[in-house]
N, C-alpha and C positions, 0 to 999 in steps of 0.2 A: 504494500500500500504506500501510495506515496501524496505529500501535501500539494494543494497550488501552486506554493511558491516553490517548488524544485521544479527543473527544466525535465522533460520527456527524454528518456534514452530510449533508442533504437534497437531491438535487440533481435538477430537473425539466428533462428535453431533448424534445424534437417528437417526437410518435410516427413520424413519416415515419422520426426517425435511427435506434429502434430495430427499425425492417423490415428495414434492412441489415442487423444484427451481432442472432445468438442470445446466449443468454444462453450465457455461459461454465462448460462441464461441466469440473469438474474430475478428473481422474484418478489416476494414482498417486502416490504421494509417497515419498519417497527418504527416507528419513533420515538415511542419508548417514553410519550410526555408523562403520564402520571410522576413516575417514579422522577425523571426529571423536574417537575415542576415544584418536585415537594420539596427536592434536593436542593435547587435554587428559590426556596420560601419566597414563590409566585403562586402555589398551588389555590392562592385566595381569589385569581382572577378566573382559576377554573383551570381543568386538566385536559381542555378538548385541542390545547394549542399550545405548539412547545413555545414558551415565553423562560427567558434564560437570562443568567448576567454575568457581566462581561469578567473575566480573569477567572472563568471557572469552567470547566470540562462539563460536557451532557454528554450522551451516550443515548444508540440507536442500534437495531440490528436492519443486518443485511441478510436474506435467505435465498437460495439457488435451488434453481427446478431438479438442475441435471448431476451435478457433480459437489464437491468440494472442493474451495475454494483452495488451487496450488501458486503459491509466492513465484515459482521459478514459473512460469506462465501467463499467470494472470495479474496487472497490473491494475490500480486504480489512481485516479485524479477529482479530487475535488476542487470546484469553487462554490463563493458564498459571492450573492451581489447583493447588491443595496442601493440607496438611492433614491432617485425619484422617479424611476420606467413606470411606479406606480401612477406616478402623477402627470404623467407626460412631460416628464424634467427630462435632465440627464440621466444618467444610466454609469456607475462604476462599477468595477470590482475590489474586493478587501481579502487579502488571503489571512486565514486561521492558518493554524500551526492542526494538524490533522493525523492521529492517531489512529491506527487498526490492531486492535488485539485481537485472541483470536479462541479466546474461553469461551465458547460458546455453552449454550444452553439447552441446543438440538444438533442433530445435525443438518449440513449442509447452512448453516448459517453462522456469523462471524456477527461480532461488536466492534462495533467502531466510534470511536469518540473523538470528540472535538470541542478543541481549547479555541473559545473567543477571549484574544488579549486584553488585558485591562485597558487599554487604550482602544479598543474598536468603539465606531462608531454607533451612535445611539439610532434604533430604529428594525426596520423590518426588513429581510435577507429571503435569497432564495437559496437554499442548499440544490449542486450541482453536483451528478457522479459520472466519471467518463470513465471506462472500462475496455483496457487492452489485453485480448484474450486468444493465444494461439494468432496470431497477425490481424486478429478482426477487433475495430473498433465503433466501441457505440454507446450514445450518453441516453441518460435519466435522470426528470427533476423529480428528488427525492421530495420536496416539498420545503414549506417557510417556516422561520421560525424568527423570534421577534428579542432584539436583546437591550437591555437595559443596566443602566450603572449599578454598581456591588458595593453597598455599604459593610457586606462582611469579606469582602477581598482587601487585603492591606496596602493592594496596589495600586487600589482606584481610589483618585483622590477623595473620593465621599468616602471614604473609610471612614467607619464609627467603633471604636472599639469598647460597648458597651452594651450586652442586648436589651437590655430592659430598655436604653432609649432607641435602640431601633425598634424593638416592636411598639414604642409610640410613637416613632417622628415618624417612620415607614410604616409600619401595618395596622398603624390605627386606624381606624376609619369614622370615629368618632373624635368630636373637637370639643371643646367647650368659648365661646367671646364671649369678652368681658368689656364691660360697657359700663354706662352711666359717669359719676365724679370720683375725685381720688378721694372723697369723705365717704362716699356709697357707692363702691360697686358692684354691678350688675350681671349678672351673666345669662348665659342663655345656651343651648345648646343647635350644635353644629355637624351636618354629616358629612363628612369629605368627601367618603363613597368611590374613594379609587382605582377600587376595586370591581365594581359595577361592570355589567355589560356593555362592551364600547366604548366604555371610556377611556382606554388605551390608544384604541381609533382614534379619539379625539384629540388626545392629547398629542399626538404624533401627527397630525392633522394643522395641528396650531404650529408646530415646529414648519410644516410645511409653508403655512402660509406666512410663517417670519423671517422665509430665509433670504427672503432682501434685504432684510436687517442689515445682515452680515454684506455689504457691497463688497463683490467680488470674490465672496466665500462661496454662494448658493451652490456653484458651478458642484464644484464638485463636494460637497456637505462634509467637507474633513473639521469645521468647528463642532459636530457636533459628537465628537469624542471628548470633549472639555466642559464639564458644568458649569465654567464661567460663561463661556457665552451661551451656552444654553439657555440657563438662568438669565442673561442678559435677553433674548429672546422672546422667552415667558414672559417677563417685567414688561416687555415693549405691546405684548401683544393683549394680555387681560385690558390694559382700559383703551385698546384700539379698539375692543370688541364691547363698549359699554355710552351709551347713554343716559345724561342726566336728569334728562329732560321730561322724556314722559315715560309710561307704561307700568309696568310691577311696580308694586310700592316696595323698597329696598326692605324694610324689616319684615315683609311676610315672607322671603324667603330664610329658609335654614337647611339649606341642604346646595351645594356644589351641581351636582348629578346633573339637575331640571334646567341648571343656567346653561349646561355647557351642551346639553342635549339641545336645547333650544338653539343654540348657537352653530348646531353641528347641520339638522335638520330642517335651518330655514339659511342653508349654503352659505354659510358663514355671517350673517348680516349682524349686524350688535344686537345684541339683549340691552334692552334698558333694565337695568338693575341699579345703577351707581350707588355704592356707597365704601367708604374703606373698608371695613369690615370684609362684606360679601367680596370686595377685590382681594383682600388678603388670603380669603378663605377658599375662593376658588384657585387662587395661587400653589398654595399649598396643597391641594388637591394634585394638579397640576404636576409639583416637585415631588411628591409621594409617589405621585405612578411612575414616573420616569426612573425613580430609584436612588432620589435626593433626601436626604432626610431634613426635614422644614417644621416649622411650628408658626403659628399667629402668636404677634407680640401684641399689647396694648400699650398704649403710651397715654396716662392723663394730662393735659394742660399742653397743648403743640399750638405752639403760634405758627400765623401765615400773615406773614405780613410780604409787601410787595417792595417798599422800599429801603426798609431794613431789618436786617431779617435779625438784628443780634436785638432787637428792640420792639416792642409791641404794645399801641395805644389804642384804651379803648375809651370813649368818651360818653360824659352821662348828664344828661340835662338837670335842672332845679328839683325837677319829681323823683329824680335817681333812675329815669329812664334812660335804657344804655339805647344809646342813639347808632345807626348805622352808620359803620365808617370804613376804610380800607384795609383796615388790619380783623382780623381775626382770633380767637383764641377759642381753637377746641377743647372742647370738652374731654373728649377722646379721641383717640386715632389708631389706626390698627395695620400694621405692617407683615410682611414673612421675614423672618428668620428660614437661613439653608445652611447646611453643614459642607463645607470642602476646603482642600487644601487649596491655596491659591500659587500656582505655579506660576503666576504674570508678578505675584510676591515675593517669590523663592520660601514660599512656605512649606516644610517639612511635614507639618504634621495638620490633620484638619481642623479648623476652628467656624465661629457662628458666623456669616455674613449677613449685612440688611441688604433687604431687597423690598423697596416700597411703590406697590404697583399704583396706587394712588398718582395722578397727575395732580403736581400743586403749582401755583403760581409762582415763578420767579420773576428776578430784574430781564429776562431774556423769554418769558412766557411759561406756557406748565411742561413739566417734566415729570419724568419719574426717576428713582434714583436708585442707586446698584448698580454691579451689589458691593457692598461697603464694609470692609471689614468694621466688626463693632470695636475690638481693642483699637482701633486707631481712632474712632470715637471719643473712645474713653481719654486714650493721652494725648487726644488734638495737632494727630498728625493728618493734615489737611489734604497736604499737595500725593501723598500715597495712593491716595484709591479715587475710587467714582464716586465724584458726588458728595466727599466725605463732609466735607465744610456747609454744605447744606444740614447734615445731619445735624453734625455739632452745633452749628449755632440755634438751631430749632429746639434740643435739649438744655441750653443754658441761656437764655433768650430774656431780658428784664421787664416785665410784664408793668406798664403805669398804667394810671386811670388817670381821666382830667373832669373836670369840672366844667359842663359849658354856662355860662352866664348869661343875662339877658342884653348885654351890649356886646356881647361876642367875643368878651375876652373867658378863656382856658385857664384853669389854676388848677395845679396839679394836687392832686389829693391823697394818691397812696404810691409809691414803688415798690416791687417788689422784684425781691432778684430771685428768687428762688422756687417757682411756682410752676414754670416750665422742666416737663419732663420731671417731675419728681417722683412720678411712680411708673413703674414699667414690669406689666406681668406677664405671664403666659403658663399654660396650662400646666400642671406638676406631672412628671413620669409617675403614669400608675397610678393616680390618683385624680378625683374630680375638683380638688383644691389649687389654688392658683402658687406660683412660683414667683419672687419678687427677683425681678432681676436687674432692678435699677443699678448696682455697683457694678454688672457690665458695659456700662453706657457711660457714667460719669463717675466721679469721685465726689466722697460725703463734702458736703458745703464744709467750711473752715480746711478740709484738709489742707494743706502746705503745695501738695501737689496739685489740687484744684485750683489755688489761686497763683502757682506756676504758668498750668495749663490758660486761665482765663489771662493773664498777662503773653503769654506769649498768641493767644488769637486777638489781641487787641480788644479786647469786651470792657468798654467802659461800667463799672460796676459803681451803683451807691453804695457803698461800705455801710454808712448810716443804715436802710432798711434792711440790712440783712439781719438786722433783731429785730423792730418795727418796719413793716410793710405800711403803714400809715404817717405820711409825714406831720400830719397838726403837731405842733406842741400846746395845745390847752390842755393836758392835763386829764384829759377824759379817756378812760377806757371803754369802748367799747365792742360786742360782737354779739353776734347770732347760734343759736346752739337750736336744736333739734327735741323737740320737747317728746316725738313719736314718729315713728316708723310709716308715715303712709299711703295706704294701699289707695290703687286708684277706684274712688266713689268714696273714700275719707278724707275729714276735713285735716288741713297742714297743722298743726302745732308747733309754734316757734317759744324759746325764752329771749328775751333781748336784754341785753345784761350791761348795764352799765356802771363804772365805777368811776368816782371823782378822787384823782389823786391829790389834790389840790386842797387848800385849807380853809380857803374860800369855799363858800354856795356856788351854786349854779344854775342858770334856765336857760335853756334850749329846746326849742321848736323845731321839730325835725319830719321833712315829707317822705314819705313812706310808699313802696310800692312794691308792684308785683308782675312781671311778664315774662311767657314762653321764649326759653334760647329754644335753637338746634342745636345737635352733638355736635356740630363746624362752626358753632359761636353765633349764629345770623339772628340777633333780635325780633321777635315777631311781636304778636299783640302785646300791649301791655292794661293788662285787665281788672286792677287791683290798685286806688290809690286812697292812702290816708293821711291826716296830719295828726301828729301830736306834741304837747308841750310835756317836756321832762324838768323837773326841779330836782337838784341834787343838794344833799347838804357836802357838809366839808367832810371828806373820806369817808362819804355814803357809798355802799351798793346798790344797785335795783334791779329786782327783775321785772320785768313787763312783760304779758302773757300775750304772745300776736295768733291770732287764727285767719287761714283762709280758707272759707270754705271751697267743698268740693263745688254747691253752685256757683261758687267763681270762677274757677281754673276750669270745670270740667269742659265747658263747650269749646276753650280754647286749646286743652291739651293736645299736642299732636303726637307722631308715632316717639319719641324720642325723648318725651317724658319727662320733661327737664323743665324748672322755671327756676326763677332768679327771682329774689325779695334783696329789696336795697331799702335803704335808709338813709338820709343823706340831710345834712342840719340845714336850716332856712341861712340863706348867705346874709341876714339882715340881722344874725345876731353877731356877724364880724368874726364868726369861727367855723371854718369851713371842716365837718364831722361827716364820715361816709363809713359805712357797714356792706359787707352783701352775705349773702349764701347763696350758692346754687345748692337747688331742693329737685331728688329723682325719687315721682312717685311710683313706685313697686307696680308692674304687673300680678292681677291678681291669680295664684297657684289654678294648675287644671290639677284637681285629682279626681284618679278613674279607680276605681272601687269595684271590683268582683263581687258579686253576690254568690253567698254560699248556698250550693246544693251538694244535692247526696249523688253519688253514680253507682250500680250497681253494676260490678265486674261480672260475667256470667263466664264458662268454663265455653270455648268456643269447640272444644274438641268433643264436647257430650253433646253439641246440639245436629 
């Protein structure tokens, strides 16, 4: 037996030797997927199709009508192609290194196996067998098989050397996002589903239609033996295939599957879906089938601001109505995390990269970003990777508020430097609880090496608020606490708590309100406004009991849950006081409840 890549010899024996032995008919061939499929822990997509990864051996038989297969006669050649003859592309060939043993399990049939290299390309192959027998030559396509990257191969850079996180980052196929504020969060459950019917098609589908990504690459698909640009591919292609604008409402989906079926079966046209979430979550879908291991991260507090991104203002009129402006501050945002070694690095061993399919607005238009290694995040090496300096300054980014007045002058009311990016979770291996993974992204505020890091990206920092986020100096403490938990169709319960540091009395008139954010920050109704006069004596506390009810918020809540209550002192007592909380009220639980019956087992064999 010999491989593709070795050259054909010629080989001339007496015609007396070929009277004895016919030319060898071959027969059926085995492909042997069960047993392979289970072997390369694909067996989830189903056993009816050898699905294999790459740096690892499968094995097939070969069986013959007439004889037994003789080495000194009868020679074999294999190839494997690949490509895009599928798609009416080009058309290559990829030679495997091709193995014939010859322990068989019958006679007249042989095993043959075959090594796809760690480095073969990502996709679907036609296995090819030519057969020089006694001087007569003649081929058979054995059939296709489909291969993907090997997080248990130590040679493909997605190596993970950990099963418990590859049977979550890989053969999960349930997720969990987490949503709402970094005071309340929310989650909700997620089906990857990568496993599903097709959806291998699919996803190999989308490589196809991104391969002009790669200008100049398409020709012949040699990127896509590298999970860097693969993943770079992925990234470009989820919100090519997404609208903001109309159709699905983004949170009634919870499942992958239905977006990319829909995508597959109205020929590729976008799904209106848009939201980060569902873009992360189909992402990762996506990197799981391929044979990347990927998680959904959350990030709470991500600013989008357009013309400075290490800075983000949001401004609020006399009532504490946060007024539309160009900057943004989400709520939440939701990204992929992928596991590979970065050879464009010279990285050894494999570590987390971001990859955020979300298009956001830059000084140059929206983009997406990836993939990024996260430790260069962390130590603010910028100019290293893709995108990284987006990352980074969007996790330490100084969040102000301003005050707008009625002659149109702004007076700034609170900084804060530390509110972007301060929590960042993502699902725990083997468990339905969340994993804080903020210390991969940044260093604790005060650390030595944080304010290294922010001095060498140039981030002007107010030292002052990084104890106090509220610049007044009157003296007054105040803030908002959470008096109950609640559900939606119950009314909000707030404490408002104020404290007079001061030795002095005090009276302040303070307007009061209440309106729906989105989880991307965009102010909508504001549906809730009050005034009140507070008197304090000298080093009083006070609590004061705020309700909104559900007849308030309810007709205005939208899918996303979220309202804002500000407080903000009347500017005619000369002391400009502001408070806020963002308030997520709970979806209320479905519980499904079996009713008990009796069943009666009967003996099937006595009836």
């Amino acid at each position: 037996m010999r491989s593709s890549s070795d050259h054909l010899t010629c080989h001339f024996f007496p015609l007396c030797f070929f009277l004895h032995l016919a030319v060898i008919e071959l027969g059926d061939v085995d492909l042997n997927c069960p047993s392979n499929c289970q072997i390369h822990n694909t067996h989830f997509f189903g056993t009816d199709r050898q699905i294999i990864r790459r740096g690892q051996a499968f094995n097939f038989y070969a069986s013959f009508h007439n004889r037994e297969w003789d080495d000194s006669v009868d020679q074999a050649t294999f190839t494997v192609e690949t490509g895009s003859h599928f798609q009416n592309l080009c058309r290559f060939s990829q030679s495997f290194s091709v193995i014939a043993s010859y322990k068989t399990h019958q006679p007249k049939c042989i095993n043959i196996s075959v090594f796809p290299p760690s480095n073969a390309c990502l996709g679907r192959y036609i296995l090819n067998m030519q057969i020089t027998s006694c001087g007569h030559t003649y081929q058979r396509c054995l059939g296709d098989f489909y291969v993907l990257f090997n997080p248990w191969c130590a040679d493909d850079p997605v190596y993970l050397d950990n099963q418990a996180q590859r049977e979550e980052y890989i053969l999960n196929e349930h997720g969990i996002l987490y949503e709402g504020v970094h005071k309340h969060i929310t989650s909700r459950p997620w089906h990857f589903g990568q496993f599903e019917d097709g959806i291998l098609d699919i996803c190999l589908k989308i490589l196809d239609m991104g391969a002009s990504y790669h200008h100049g690459s398409d020709r012949d698909h040699c990127w896509r033996n590298d999970p860097v640009h693969v993943s770079m591919v992925v990234n470009h292609m989820i919100p090519e295939n997404n609208d903001y604008l109309k159709g699905t409402k983004p949170f009634s989906w919870n499942g992958s599957v239905p977006i990319l079926q829909q995508w597959y079966n109205g020929r590729c046209r976008p799904v209106r879906y848009g939201y980060c979430g569902s873009l992360a979550s189909v992402m990762c879908t996506v990197m799981r089938c391929l044979g990347i291991p990927s998680r959904v991260v959350t990030n709470f507090c991500f600013p989008c601001s357009n013309e400075n991104p290490l800075g983000i203002n949001e401004i609020f009129d006399c009532t504490g109505k946060n007024l539309c402006g160009k900057d943004k501050l989400w709520r939440y945002h939701c990204w992929n995390e992928s596991w590979m070694a970065r050879r464009d690095l010279n990285q050894c061993c494999g570590d987390w990269q971001c990859l955020d399919p979300t298009p956001l607005e830059t000084g140059r238009g929206s983009a997406c970003s990836g993939p990024t290694w996260v430790r260069s995040i962390r130590e603010g090496d910028l100019d290293l990777d893709y995108d990284g300096h987006y990352m980074f300054s969007r996790l330490n980014s100084n969040y102000a508020g301003w005050l707008s007045q009625n002659n149109a002058k702004k007076t700034k009311v609170f900084c804060d430097a530390w509110p972007c990016g301060q929590q960042l979770i993502t699902k725990s291996v083997g468990s339905e609880q969340f994993e804080d993974i903020t210390g991969n992204y940044k260093y604790e505020l005060g650390m030595m090496k944080w304010y290294c890091n922010a001095s060498n990206c140039h981030i002007d920092r107010e030292l002052s608020s990084l104890k106090n986020p509220f610049l007044s100096d009157s003296g007054i403490n105040t803030r908002l606490k959470m008096a109950n938990c609640p559900m939606y169709g119950e009314d909000v319960q707030l404490h408002w708590l104020l404290e007079n540091l001061r030795s002095e009395p005090k009276n302040l008139k303070f307007n009061l309100c209440a309106q729906i954010i989105t989880y991307n920050g965009c102010p909508m109704d504001q549906f809730w406004k009050d005034s009140v006069t507070v008197a304090l004596g000298p080093r009083e506390v006070k609590k004061i009991p705020l309700c909104v009810s559900y007849s308030q918020y309810g007709p205005y809540l939208s899918d996303h849950n979220i309202m804002k209550v500000v407080a903000v002192s009347d500017s005619e007592c000369g002391e400009v006081l502001m408070v806020s909380r963002d308030i997520v009220i709970n979806r209320p639980p479905v519980i499904v409840k079996v009713k008990s019956f009796n069943c009666e087992l009967c003996d099937l064999r006595n009836v």
